[in-house]
VMD Tcl script that draws the C-alpha trace (Angstrom):
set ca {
  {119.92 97.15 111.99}
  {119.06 95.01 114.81}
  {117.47 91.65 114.33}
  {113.48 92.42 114.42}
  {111.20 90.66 117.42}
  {111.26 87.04 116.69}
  {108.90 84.36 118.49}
  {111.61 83.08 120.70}
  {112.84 86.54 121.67}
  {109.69 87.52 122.92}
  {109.38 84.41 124.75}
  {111.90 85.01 126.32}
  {111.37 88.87 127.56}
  {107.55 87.37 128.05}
  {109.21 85.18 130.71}
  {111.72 86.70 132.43}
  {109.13 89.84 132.95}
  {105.78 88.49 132.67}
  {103.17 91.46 133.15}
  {105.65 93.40 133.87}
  {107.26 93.93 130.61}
  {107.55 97.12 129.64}
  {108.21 99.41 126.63}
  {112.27 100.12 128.38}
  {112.95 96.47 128.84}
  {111.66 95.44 124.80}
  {114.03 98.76 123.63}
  {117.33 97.42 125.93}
  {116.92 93.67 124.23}
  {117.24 95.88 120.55}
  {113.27 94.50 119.89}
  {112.20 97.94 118.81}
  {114.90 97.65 116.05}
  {112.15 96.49 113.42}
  {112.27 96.16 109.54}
  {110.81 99.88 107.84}
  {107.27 99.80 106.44}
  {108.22 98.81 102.58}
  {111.79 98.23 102.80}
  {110.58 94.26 101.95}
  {110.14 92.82 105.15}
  {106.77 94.70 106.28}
  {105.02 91.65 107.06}
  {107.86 90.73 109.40}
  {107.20 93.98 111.60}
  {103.95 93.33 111.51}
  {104.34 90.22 113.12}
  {106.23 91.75 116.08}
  {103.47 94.21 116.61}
  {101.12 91.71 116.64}
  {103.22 89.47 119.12}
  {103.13 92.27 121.62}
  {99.53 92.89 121.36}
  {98.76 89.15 121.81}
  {100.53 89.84 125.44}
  {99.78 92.95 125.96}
  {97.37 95.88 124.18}
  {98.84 98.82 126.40}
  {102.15 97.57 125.74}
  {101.55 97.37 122.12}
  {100.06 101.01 121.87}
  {103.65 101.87 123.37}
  {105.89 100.23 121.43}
  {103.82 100.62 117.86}
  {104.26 104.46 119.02}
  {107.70 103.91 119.73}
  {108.82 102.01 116.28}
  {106.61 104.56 114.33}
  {108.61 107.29 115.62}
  {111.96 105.95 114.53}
  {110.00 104.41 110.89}
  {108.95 108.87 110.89}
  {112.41 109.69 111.86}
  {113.94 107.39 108.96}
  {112.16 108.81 106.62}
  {111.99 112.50 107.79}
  {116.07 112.67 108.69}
  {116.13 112.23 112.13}
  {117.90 110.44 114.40}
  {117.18 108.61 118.10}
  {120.12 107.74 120.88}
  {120.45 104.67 122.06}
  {118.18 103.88 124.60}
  {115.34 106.29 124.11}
  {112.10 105.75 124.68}
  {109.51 107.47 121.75}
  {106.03 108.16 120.91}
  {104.10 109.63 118.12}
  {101.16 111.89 119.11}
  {99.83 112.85 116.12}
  {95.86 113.29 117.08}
  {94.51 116.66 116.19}
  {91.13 116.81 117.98}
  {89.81 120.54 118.06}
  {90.16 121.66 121.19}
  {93.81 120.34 121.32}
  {96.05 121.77 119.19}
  {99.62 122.72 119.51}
  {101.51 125.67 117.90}
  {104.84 125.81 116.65}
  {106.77 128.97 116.89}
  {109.59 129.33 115.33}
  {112.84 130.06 117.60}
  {115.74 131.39 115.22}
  {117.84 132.53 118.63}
  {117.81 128.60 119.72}
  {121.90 128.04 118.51}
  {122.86 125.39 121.50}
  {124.11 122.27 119.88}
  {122.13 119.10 119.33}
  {124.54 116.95 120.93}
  {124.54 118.94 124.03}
  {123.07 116.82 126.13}
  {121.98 119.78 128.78}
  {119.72 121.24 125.65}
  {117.25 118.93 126.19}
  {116.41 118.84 122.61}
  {115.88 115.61 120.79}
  {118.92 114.62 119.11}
  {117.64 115.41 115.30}
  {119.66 117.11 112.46}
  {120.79 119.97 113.71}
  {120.20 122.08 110.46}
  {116.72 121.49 111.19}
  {114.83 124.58 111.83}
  {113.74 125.08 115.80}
  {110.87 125.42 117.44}
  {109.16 126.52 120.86}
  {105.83 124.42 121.08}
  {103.04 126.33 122.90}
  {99.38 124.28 123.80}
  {98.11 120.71 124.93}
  {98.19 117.92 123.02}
  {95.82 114.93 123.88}
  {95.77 111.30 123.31}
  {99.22 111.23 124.62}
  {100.04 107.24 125.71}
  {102.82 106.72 127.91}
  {103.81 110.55 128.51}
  {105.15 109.64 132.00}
  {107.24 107.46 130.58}
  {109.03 108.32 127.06}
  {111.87 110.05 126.67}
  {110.91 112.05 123.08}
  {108.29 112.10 121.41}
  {107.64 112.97 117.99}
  {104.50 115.66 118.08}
  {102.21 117.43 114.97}
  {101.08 120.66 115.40}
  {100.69 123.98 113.61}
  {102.89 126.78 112.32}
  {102.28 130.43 112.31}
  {100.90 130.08 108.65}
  {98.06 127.69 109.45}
  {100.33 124.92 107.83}
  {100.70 121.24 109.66}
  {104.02 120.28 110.64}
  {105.99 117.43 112.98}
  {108.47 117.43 115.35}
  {110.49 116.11 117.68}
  {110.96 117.12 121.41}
  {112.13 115.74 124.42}
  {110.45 115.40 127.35}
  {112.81 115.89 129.95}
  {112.95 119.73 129.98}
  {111.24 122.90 131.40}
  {108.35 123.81 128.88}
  {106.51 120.30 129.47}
  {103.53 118.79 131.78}
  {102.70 115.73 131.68}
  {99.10 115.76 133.62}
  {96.73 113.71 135.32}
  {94.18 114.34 132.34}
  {92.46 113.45 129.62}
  {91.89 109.25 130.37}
  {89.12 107.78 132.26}
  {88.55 104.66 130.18}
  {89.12 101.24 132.34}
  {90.14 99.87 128.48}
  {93.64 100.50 127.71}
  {94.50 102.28 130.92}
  {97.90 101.11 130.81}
  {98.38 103.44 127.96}
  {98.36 106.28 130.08}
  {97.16 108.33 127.48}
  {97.25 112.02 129.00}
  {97.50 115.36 127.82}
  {100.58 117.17 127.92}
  {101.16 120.52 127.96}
  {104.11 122.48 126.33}
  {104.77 126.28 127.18}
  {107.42 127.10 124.93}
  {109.45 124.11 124.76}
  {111.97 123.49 123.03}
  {111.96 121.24 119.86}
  {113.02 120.60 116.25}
  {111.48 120.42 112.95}
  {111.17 116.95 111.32}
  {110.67 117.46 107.66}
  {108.27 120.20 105.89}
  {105.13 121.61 106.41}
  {102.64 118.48 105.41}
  {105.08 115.96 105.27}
  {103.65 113.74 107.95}
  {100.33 112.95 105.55}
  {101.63 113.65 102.62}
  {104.58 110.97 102.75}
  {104.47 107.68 101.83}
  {105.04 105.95 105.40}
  {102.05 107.49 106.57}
  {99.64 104.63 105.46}
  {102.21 102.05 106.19}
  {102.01 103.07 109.84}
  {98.11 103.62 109.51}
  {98.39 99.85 107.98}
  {100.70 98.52 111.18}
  {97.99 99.64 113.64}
  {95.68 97.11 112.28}
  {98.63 94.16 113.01}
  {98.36 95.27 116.44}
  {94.38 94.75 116.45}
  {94.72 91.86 114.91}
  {97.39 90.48 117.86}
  {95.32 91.58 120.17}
  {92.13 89.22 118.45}
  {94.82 86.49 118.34}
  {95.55 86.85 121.82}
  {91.82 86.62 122.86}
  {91.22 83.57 120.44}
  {94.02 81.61 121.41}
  {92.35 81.99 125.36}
  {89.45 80.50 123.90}
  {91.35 77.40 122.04}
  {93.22 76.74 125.26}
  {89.86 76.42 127.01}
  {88.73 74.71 124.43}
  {90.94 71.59 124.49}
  {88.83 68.60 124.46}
  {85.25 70.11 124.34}
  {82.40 68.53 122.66}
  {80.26 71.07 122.98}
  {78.58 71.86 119.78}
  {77.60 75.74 120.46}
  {81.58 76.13 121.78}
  {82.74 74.73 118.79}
  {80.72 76.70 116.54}
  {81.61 80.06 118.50}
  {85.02 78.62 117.87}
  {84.98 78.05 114.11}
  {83.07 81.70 113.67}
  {86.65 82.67 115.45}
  {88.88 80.74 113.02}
  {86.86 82.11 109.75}
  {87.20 85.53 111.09}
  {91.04 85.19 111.84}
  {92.06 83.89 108.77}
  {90.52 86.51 106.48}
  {92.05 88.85 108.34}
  {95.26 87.32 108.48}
  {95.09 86.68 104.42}
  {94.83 90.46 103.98}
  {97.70 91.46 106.07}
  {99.81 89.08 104.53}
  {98.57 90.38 101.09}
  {98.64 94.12 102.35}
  {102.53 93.82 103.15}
  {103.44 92.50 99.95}
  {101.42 95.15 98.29}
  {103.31 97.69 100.50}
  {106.66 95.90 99.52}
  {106.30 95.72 95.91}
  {104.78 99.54 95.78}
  {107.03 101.15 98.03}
  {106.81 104.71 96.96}
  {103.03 103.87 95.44}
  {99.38 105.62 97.52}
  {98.75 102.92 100.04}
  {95.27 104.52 101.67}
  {93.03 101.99 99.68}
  {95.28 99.29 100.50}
  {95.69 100.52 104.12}
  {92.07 101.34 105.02}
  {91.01 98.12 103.84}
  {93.36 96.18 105.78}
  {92.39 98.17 109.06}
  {88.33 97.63 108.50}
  {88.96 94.06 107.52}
  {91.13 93.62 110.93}
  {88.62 95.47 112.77}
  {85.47 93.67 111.76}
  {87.21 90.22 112.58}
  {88.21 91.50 115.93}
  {84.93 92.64 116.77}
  {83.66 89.16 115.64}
  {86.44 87.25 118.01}
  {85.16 89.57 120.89}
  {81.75 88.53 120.19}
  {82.36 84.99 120.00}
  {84.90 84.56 122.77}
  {82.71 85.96 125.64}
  {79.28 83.83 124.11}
  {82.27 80.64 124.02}
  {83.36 80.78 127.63}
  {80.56 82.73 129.21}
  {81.63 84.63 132.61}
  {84.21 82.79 134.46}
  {87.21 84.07 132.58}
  {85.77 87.35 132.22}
  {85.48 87.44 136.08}
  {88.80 85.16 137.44}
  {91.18 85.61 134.34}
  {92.64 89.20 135.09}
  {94.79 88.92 131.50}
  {91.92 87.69 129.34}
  {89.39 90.45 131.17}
  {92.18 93.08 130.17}
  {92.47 92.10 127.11}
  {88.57 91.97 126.48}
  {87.96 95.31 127.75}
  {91.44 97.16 125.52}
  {90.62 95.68 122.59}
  {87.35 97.34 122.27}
  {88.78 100.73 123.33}
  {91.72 100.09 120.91}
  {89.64 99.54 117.78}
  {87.92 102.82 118.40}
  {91.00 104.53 116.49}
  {89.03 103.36 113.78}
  {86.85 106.28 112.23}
  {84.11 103.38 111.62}
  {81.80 104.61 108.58}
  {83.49 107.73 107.73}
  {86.36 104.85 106.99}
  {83.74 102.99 105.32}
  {83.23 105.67 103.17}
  {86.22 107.03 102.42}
  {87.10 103.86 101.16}
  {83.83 103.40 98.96}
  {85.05 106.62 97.21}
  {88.20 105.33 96.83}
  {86.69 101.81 94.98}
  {84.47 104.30 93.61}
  {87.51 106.03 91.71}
  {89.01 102.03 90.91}
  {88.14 99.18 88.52}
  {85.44 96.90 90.12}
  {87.95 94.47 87.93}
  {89.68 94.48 91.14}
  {87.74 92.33 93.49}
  {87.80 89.40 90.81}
  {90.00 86.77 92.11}
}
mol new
graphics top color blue
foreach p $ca { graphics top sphere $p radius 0.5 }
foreach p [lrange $ca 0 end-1] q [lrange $ca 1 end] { graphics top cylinder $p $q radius 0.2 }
display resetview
């Protein structure tokens, strides 16, 4: 494996491409080659994620798509080529739901690159997809993409397609937020493309990655607060101004929690590989997403309107990050968890 995104890697890719760096340019420098979720170096991805998101949210919903894929692949026996570009599109909204068919006739070979298919184990059952699937960030640009939808027995299943064939449109659809617009997040539609079976029927929720990814989107909310708070300490340099200060600190408290339970989160993850991470998970992402809302607050009441106006990467960044955190179900989180302390020791909040 390829060394994982360190600081001065990213430094460097953030300077030779500036706002133009893009999900192709982190895959050809090997950054996308990050430690698994559990394999004892979780916290270490997380960091990446959270480096991209500090430059860039859009980015960082690409390339946390991206890495998740190959973290599903890993665990689900796939594989990826070198050089492709992924995504995971895994939203099931009601009106948006894609069946799997199953395609026994489909014999071509894997390796072939003409079949289009995404280069998976070939004993892997295949599939013609048939539907639209929404929420689907950087269609126009990925190579594969690794898709949920539905077999012919009602059952929920993965898998993996390419998007470079007959079968798939990428539209114009679906995206009308001025948050996270570099995302890109269309709907596609498949009629009858071709694509291959990752796993079994309920393995994407039912595995034990699936929280550890659900856990990594949080390091990319909290990079994106980081990112926001360190435009605020930069203007900051120097100021005596008590309510600027105070706006500050309410930043720093709010950052460090957060940061505390990510770094506890990933060494929970590491030292319970194989254990139910949800509790551990949803915590970590309403934790993250209460400090970021509390860094958004702050930062706009610290340097009132002139950056919001006259600083196109810290306007950006204030209007994704909102957007961003709306992957969070909010109170039916909330709750969900409560049941889930419900079902635990209160022992477990003593220090």
């Amino acid at each position: 494996m390829l060394a994982a995104v360190t600081d001065d890697r990213f430094e460097r890719l953030q300077k030779q491409y500036g706002d133009d760096l893009a999900l192709a340019a982190l895959v050809e420098a090997g950054a996308d080659r990050l430690p698994l979720p559990g394999a004892g170096e979780t916290l270490k991805r997380w960091r990446a994620l959270a480096a991209v998101a500090a430059h860039d949210l859009s980015l960082v919903k690409l390339f946390e798509g991206h890495t998740d894929a190959l973290a599903i692949l890993a665990e689900l026996g796939g594989d990826a080529p070198d050089g492709s570009l992924w995504a995971t599109w895994c939203a099931e909204p009601p009106d948006a739901r894609v069946a799997f068919e199953a395609h026994r006739d489909f014999s071509r070979s894997i390796a072939d690159s003409a079949s289009s298919l995404s280069p998976t184990n070939a004993a892997s059952p295949t599939l013609r997809l048939h539907g639209t699937k929404a929420w689907c960030s950087g269609a126009a640009s990925v190579t594969h993409a690794v898709v949920s939808g539905w077999n012919a027995a009602g059952e929920p299943c993965l898998a993996a397609v390419s998007m470079q064939q007959p079968g798939v449109t990428v539209t114009e659809q679906g995206w009308h937020a001025v948050g996270m617009a570099g995302s890109a997040s269309v709907d596609v539609r498949f009629d009858g493309a071709h694509a291959t079976q990752l796993g079994q029927p309920g393995d994407y929720t039912r595995r034990t990655g699936f929280w550890h990814g659900g856990a990594g989107i949080a390091a990319c909310w909290y990079g994106g607060a980081w990112g926001i708070a360190r435009a605020v300490h930069e203007r900051s340099g120097g100021s005596k101004a008590p309510h600027r200060l105070a706006h500050l600190g309410a930043i720093d408290v709010a950052l460090a929690g957060a940061a505390a339970v990510l770094r506890e989160s990933a060494e929970w993850i590491d030292t319970h590989r194989d254990a139910d991470a949800q509790a551990v998970a949803m915590r970590a992402r309403l934790v993250v997403e209460h400090a970021a809302e509390e860094v958004i607050h702050h930062a706009g009441r610290a340097l009132g309107a002139g950056p919001l106006c006259r600083d196109a990467r810290f306007a950006r960044a204030m209007a994704d990050l909102p957007v961003f955190l709306r992957q969070s179900h909010a109170e039916r989180d909330l709750a969900s968890l409560g049941a889930l302390a419900l079902e635990s020791k209160a022992a477990s909040w003593m220090l």
